[in-house]
C-alpha positions, 0 to 999 in steps of 0.5 A: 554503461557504468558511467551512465549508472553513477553520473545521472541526475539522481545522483547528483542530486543525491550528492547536493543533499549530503553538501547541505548538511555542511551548510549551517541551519537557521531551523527554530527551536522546537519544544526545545529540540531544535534541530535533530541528529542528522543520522536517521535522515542519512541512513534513508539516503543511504538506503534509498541510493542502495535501492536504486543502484540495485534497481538501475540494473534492470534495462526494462525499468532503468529510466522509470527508476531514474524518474521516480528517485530523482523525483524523491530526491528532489523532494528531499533536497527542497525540503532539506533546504527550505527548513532545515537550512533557511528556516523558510517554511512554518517548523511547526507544520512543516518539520525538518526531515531530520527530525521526521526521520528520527521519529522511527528510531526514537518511536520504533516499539510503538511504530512496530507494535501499530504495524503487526496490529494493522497487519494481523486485520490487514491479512485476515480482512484481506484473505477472507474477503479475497478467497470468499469472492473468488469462490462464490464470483466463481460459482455465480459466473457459472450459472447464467440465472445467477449471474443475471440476477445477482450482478446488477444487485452487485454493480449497485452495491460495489458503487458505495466506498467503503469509506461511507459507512466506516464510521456507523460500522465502527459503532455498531460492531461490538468491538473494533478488532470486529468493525475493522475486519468487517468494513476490510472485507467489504471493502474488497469483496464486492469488486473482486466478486463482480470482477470473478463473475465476469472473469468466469462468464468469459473464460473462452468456450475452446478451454471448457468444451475441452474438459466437459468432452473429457467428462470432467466434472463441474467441480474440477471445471470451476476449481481447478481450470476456471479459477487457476485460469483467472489466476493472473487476474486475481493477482494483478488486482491485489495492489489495488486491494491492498491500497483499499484495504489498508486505506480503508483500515487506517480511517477506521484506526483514526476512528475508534482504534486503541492501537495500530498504524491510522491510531498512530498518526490521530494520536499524533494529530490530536497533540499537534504533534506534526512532526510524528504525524509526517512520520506515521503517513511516511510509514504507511507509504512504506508498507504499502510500497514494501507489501506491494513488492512482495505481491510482485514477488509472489507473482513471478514465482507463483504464475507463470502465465500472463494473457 
């Protein structure tokens, strides 16, 4: 078993990465840079390969573990050996990996500083737009005249993406930090409040004709049966909140933002600097990873239950 955790083709492929940077490079000079210290690159290797044996533990998830760090690792192999190497590909829109990954150290303030901005609207959005659908698809999903009127209305407006009217919001609200908090909660607010709608219409009829025998009052039904019964539900749908959100944030920071992670990266793009651009969509990549563990997380200690 510990032979089939070290000698597998992610591995190895790992190990072709760390050989090509005994080969000589061919990489054009960039603005003078050339081609950078390759310590930034290798300690994501590193890191990357830690991961991986930590995560190669689990059987459940092994060969899917296998997959995607061979899938990564053949990225990073290619790339290292097309531009880094042989020079093979245009420097100027496609860097080197050395010099992408060097970005987050040279740039690390103003990284950090892009990620709390997008995160303090990310969290606020988020929660605000998550707790209001949940109460209020709740309370519509108890009373059938509501439901039938409102979820059609709900069906229709849910349909339009966010990302349509990002832009006119952003130029109407009096300030982005507004704008950006705005278009977030709407974003997933109309999905979550219709899937809340249909989550208490189908709650099974055994689970409330037990408590209104009890003469538990319809508050008690609806907060503390109903919504801790779709509590799974509503937690398996944050991953996929998350993503919308934070997409959602990241085209209104291109738009009219003075600060943020979607700032970072139009900055970037607006001085052609490609090299920083690669740099700032890898990182959003990473904290939407990173945010979407700690969603698992939060999952296997707070519910116990799946249906």
């Amino acid at each position: 078993m510990t032979a089939k955790k070290i000698l597998n083709l992610p591995n190895l492929l790992y190990v072709f990465i760390w050989l090509c940077f005994l080969l000589p490079s061919r990489y054009a000079a960039e603005m003078k840079i050339g081609l950078r210290d390759w310590y930034a690159f290798g300690g994501v290797l590193v890191l990357l390969e830690i991961i991986y044996l930590i995560k190669i533990n689990n059987k459940a998830k092994m060969q899917a573990t296998k997959d995607i760090t061979g899938f990564v690792y053949a990225v990073f192999l290619v790339w290292e050996l097309l531009v880094s190497r042989l020079n093979l590909l245009p420097y100027v829109f496609i860097p080197a990996p050395e010099n992408v990954f060097y970005v987050f150290l040279d740039d690390a303030k103003v990284m950090l500083e892009g990620f709390a901005s997008s995160m303090y609207l990310l969290v606020i959005g988020l929660l605000s737009a998550i707790v209001s659908a949940v109460i209020l698809g709740t309370l519509v999903g108890w009373v059938p005249r509501l439901r039938n009127a409102i979820y059609p209305i709900t069906k229709a407006i849910s349909t339009v993406p966010a990302l349509i009217y990002t832009p006119y919001v952003v130029l109407l609200m009096p300030t982005f930090k507004a704008a950006s908090l705005f278009v977030i909660f709407l974003s997933i607010f109309w999905g979550t409040f219709m899937g809340m709608i249909n989550n208490t219409a189908f709650v099974e009829n055994r689970i409330i004709n037990s408590a209104k025998v009890l003469n538990v009052s319809t508050f008690t039904i609806l907060f503390k049966i109903i919504i801790p019964f779709n509590m799974p539900r509503i937690i398996n749908g944050l991953p996929i909140h998350l993503s919308t959100a934070l997409m959602t944030l990241t085209a209104a920071e291109m738009i009219g933002a003075d600060s943020g992670m979607g700032f970072y990266v139009r900055v970037s793009l607006n001085y052609a600097n490609y090299t920083k651009a690669i740099a700032g969509i890898i990182f959003i990549g990473i904290v939407v990873t990173g945010l979407n563990e700690v969603v698992n997380l939060l999952k296997n200690r707070f519910v116990n239950w799946e249906y």
